[in-house]
N, CA, C and O atoms as a MOPAC input file, in Angstrom:
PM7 MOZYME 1SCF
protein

 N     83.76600 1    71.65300 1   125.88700 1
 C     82.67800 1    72.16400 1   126.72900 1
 C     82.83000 1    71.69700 1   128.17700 1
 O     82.59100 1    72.33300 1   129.20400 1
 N     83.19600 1    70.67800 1   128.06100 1
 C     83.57600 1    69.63000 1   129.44900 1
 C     84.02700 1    71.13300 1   130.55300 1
 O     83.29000 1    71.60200 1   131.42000 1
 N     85.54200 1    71.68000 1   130.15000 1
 C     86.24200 1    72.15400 1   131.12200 1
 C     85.71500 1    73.90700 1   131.56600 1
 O     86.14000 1    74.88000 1   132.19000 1
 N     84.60900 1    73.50700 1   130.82000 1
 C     83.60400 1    75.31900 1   131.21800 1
 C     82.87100 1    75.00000 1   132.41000 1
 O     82.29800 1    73.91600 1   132.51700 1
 N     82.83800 1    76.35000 1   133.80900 1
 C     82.13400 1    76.05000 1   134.76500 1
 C     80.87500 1    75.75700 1   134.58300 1
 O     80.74200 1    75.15700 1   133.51600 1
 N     79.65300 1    75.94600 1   135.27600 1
 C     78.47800 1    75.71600 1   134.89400 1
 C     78.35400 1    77.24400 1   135.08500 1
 O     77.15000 1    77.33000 1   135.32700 1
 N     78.70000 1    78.14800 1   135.11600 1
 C     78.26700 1    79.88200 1   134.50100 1
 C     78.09400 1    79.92400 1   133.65300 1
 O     77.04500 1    80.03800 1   133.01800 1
 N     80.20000 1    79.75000 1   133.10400 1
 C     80.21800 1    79.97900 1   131.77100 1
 C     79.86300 1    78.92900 1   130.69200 1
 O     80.34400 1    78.82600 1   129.56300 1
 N     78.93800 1    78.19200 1   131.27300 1
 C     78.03300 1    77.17500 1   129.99900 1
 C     77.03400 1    77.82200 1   129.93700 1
 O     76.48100 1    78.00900 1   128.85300 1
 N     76.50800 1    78.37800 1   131.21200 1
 C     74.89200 1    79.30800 1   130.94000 1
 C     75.00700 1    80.32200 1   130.57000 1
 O     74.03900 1    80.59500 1   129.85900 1
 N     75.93900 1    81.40700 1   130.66900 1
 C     76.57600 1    82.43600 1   129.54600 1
 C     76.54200 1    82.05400 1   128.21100 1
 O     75.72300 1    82.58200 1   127.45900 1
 N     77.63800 1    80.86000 1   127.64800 1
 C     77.02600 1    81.16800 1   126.42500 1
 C     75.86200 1    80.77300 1   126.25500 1
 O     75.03200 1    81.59100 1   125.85700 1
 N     75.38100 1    79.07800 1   126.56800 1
 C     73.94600 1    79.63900 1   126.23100 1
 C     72.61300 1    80.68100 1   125.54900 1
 O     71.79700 1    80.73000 1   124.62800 1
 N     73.15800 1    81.51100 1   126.90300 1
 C     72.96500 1    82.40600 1   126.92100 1
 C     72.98600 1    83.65100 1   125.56100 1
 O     72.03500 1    84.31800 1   125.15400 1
 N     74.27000 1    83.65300 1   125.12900 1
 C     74.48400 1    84.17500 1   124.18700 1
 C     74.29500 1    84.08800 1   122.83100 1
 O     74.18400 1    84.96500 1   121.97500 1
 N     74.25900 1    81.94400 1   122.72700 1
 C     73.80800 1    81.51800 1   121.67800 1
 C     72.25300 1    81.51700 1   121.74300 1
 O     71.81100 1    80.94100 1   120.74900 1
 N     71.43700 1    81.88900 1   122.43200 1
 C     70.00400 1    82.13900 1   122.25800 1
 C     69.48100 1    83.29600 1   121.83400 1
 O     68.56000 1    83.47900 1   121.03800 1
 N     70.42000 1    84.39500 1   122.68100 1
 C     70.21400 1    85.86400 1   121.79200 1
 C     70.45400 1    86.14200 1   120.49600 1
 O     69.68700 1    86.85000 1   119.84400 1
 N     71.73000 1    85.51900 1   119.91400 1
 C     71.82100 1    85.31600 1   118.16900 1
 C     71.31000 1    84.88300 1   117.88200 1
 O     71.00600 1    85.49800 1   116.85900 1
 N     70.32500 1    83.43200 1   117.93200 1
 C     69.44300 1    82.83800 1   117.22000 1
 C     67.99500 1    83.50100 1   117.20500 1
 O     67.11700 1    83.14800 1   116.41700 1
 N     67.81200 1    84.70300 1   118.35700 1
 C     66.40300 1    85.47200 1   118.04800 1
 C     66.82200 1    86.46700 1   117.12800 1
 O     66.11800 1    86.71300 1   116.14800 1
 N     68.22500 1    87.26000 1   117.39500 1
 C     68.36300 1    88.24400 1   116.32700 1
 C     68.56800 1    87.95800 1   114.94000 1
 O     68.01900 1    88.68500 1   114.11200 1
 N     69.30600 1    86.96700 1   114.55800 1
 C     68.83900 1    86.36900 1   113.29000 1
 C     67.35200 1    86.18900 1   112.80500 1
 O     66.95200 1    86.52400 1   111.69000 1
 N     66.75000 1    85.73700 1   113.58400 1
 C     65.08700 1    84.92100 1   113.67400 1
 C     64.41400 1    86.69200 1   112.77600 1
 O     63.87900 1    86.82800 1   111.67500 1
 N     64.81000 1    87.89900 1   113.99200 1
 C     64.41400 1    88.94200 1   113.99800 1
 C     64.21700 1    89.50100 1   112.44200 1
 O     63.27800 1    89.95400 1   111.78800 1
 N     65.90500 1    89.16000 1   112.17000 1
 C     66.49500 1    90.25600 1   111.06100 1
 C     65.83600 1    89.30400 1   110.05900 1
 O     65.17600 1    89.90100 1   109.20800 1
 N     65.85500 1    87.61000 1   109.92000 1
 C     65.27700 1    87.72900 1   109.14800 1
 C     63.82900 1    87.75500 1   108.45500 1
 O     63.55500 1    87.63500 1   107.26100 1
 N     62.99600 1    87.94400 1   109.54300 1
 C     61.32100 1    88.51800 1   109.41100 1
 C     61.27800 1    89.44600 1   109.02600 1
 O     60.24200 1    89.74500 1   108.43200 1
 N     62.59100 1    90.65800 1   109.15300 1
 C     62.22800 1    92.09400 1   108.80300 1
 C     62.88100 1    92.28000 1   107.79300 1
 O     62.45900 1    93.18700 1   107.07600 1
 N     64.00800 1    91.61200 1   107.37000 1
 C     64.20900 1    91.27300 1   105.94900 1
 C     63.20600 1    90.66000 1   105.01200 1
 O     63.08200 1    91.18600 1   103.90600 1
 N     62.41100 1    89.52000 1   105.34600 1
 C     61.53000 1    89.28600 1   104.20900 1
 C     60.35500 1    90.31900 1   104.24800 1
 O     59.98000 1    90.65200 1   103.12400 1
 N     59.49800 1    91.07100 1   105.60500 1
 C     58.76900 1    91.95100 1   105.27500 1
 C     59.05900 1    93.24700 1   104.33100 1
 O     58.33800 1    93.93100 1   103.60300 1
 N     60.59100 1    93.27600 1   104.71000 1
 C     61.34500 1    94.66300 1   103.75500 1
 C     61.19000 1    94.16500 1   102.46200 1
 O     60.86600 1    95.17100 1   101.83100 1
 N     61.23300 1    92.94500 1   101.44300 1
 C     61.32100 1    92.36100 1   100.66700 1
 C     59.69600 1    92.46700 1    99.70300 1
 O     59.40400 1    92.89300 1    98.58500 1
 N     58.97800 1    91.87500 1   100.76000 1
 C     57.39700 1    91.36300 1   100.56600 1
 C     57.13900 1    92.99000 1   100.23300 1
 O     56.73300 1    93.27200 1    99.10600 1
 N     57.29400 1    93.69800 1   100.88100 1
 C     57.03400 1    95.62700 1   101.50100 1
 C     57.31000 1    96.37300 1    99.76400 1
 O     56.51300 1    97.19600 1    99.31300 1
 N     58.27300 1    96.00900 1    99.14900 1
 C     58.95700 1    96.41200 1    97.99900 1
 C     57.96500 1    95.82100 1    96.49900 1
 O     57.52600 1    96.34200 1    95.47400 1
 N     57.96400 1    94.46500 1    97.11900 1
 C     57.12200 1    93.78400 1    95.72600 1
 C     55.95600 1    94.28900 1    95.69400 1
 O     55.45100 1    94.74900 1    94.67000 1
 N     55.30700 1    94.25100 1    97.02300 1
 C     53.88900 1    95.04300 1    96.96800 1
 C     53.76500 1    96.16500 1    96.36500 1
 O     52.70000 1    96.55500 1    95.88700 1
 N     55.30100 1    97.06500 1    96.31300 1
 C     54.48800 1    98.64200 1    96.17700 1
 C     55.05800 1    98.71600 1    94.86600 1
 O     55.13500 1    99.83700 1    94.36200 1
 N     55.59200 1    97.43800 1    94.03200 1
 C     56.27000 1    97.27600 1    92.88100 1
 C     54.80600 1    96.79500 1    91.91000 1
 O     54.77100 1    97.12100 1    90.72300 1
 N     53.89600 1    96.18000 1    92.40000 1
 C     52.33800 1    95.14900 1    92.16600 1
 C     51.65700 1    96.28800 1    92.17700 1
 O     51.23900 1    96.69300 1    91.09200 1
 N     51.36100 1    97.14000 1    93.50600 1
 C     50.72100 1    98.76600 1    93.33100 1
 C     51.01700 1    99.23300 1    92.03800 1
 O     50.20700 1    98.98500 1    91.14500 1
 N     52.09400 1    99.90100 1    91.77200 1
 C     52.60300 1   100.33200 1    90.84000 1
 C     52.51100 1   100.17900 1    89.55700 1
 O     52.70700 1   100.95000 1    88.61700 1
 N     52.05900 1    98.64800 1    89.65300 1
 C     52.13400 1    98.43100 1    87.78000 1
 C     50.81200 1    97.95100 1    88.47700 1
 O     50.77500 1    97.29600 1    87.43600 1
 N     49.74500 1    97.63500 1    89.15800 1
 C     48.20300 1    97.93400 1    88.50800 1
 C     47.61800 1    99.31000 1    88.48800 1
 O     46.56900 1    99.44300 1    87.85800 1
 N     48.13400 1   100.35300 1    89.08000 1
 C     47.92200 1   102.02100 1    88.99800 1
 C     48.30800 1   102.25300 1    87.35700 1
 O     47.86400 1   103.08200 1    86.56300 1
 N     49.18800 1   101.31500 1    87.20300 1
 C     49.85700 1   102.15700 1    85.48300 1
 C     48.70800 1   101.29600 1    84.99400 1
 O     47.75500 1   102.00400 1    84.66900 1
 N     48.50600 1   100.10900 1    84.84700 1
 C     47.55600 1    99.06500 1    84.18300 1
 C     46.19100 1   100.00100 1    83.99200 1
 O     45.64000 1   100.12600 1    82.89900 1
 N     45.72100 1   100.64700 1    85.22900 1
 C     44.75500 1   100.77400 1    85.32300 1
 C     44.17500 1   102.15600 1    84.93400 1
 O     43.01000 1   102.41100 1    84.62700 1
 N     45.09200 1   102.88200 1    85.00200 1
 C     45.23700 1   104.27100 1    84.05800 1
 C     45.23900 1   103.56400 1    82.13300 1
 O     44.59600 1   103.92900 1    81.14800 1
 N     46.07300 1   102.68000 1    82.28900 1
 C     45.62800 1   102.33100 1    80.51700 1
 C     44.85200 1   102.19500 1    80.43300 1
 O     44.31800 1   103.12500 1    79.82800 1
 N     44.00300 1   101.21100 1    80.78500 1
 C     42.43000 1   100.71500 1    80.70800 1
 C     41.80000 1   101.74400 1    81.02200 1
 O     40.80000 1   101.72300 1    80.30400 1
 N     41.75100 1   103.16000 1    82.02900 1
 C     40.89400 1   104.12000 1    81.74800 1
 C     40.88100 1   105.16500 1    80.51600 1
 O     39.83000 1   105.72900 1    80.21300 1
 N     42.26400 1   105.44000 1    79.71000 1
 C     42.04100 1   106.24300 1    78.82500 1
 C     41.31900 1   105.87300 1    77.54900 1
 O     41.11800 1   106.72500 1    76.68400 1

């Protein structure tokens, strides 16, 4: 790191801060995609549940 100007230290920086939000990003919208699935998997089987219990 020593022989990097002081740009190209704030470049990467730079760069290593933008991957650590897009990770951060992908993975919030990965677990909402996740959470998003179980929910409509929980919908699903109390709609069936609840059709048994009405007939």
């Amino acid at each position: 790191m020593s022989n990097l100007t002081a740009k190209e230290r704030d470049d990467l920086e730079q760069i290593f801060a933008q991957i650590q939000i897009a990770k951060f990003r992908f993975n919030i919208w990965h677990y909402y995609k996740m959470l998003n699935k179980k929910g409509q998997l929980a919908i699903r089987l109390l709609r069936h549940k609840s059709k048994m219990l009405l007939k």
